[in-house]
C-alpha positions as CSV (number, residue, x, y, z in Angstrom):
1,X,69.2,175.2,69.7
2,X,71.1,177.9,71.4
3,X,69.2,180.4,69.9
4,X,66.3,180.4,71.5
5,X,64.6,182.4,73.5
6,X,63.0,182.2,77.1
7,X,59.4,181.4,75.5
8,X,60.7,178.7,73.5
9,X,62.7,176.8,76.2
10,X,59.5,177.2,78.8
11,X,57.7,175.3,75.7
12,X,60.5,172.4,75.8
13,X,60.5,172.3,79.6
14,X,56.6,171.8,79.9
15,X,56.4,169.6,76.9
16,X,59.1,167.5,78.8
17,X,56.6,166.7,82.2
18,X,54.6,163.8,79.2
19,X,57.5,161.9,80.6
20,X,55.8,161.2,84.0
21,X,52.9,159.2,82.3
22,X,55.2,157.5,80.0
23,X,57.4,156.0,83.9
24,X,54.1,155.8,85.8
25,X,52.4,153.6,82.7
26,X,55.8,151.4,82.4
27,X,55.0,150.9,86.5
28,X,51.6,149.7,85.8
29,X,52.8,147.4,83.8
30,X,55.1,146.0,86.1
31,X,58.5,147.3,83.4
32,X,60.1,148.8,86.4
33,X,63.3,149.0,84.8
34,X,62.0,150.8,81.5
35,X,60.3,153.0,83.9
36,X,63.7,154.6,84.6
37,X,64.0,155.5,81.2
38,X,61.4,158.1,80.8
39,X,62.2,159.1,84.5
40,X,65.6,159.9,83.9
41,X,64.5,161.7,80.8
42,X,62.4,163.7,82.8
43,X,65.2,164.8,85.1
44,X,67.8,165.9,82.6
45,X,65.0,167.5,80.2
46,X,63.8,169.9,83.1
47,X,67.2,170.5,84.4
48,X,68.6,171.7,81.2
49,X,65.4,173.4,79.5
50,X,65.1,175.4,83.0
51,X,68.1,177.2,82.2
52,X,70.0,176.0,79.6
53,X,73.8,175.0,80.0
54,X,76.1,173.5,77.9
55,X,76.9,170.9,80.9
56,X,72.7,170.3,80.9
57,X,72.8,169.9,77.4
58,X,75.8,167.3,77.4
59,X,74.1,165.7,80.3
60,X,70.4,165.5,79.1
61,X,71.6,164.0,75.5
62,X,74.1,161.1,76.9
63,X,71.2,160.0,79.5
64,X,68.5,160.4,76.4
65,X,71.1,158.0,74.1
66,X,71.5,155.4,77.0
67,X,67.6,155.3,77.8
68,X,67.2,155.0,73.8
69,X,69.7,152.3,73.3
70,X,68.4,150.4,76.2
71,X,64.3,150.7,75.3
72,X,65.7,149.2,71.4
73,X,67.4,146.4,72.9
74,X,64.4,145.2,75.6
75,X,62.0,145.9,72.7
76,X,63.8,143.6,70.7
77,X,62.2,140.4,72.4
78,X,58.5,143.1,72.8
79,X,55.4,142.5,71.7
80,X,55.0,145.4,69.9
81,X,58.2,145.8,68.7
82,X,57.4,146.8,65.2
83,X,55.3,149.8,66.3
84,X,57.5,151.0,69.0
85,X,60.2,150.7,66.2
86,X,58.3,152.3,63.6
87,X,57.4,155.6,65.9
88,X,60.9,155.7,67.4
89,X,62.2,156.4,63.9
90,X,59.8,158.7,63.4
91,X,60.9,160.7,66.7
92,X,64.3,160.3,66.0
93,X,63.7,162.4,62.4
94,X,62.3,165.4,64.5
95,X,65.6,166.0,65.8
96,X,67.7,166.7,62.4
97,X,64.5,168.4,61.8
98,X,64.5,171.1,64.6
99,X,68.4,171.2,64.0
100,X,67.8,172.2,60.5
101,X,64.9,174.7,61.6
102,X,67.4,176.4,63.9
103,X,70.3,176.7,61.5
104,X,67.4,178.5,59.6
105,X,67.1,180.6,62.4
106,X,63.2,179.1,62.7
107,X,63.5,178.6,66.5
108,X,59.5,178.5,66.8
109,X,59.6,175.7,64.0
110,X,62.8,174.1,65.8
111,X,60.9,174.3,69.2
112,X,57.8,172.5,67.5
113,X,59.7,170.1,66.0
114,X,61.7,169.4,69.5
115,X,58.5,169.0,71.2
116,X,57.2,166.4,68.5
117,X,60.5,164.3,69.6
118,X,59.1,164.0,73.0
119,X,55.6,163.4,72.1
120,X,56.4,160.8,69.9
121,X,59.3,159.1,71.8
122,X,56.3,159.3,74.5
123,X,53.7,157.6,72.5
124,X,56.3,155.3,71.5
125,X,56.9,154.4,75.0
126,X,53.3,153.5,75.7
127,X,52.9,151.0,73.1
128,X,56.0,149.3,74.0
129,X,54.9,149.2,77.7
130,X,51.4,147.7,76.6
131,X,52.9,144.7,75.6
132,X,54.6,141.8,76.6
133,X,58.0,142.1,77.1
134,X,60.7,139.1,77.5
């Protein structure tokens, strides 16, 4: 994603603020600990789609990977596990997806697809935070 250009990386870095409702819905809801998740996303998102750096980029994927590993563990004992599942998979295919578009030097089709991770990965979030969570 290297390749892009100043209009696609102000796309990312707006599409990256759905992360806010996502931490403030998971506080509603009393999952303060899953709120982090999306918070943290939101942090490393903005800092690296502000200006992108390779340091950003390293940064903003590990904290993405943690906050993903620990949402698929707690939604293991969630009542809506099966959704939240279900459209996490469906995020997670986005990303080969803009990859691909990029090595085909489709940076408005990678950027789309980039910003479909985080809207699903946000949806997703919701409907685990709806539930009951053990």
């Amino acid at each position: 994603m290297s390749h892009l250009e100043p209009r696609q990386y102000r796309t990312i870095f707006r599409i990256s603020f759905l992360s806010i409702g996502s931490s403030i819905y998971a506080i509603y809801h009393r999952h303060y600990t899953l709120a982090l998740c999306p918070a943290g996303v939101l942090f490393t998102s903005i800092n690296y789609w502000r200006k992108p750096e390779p340091w950003a980029r390293t940064l903003d994927i590990t904290y993405v990977l943690f906050a993903l590993t620990y949402q698929l563990y707690k939604a293991y004992a969630a009542q809506y596990r099966i959704y939240y599942y279900s459209i996490t998979l469906l995020a997670g295919s986005m990303y080969p997806l803009a990859l691909y578009y990029s090595s085909q030097k489709q940076y408005w089709h990678s950027t789309y697809a980039h910003c479909g991770i985080h809207i699903l990965a946000n949806v997703a979030n919701l409907v685990l935070y709806s539930g009951n969570i053990r």
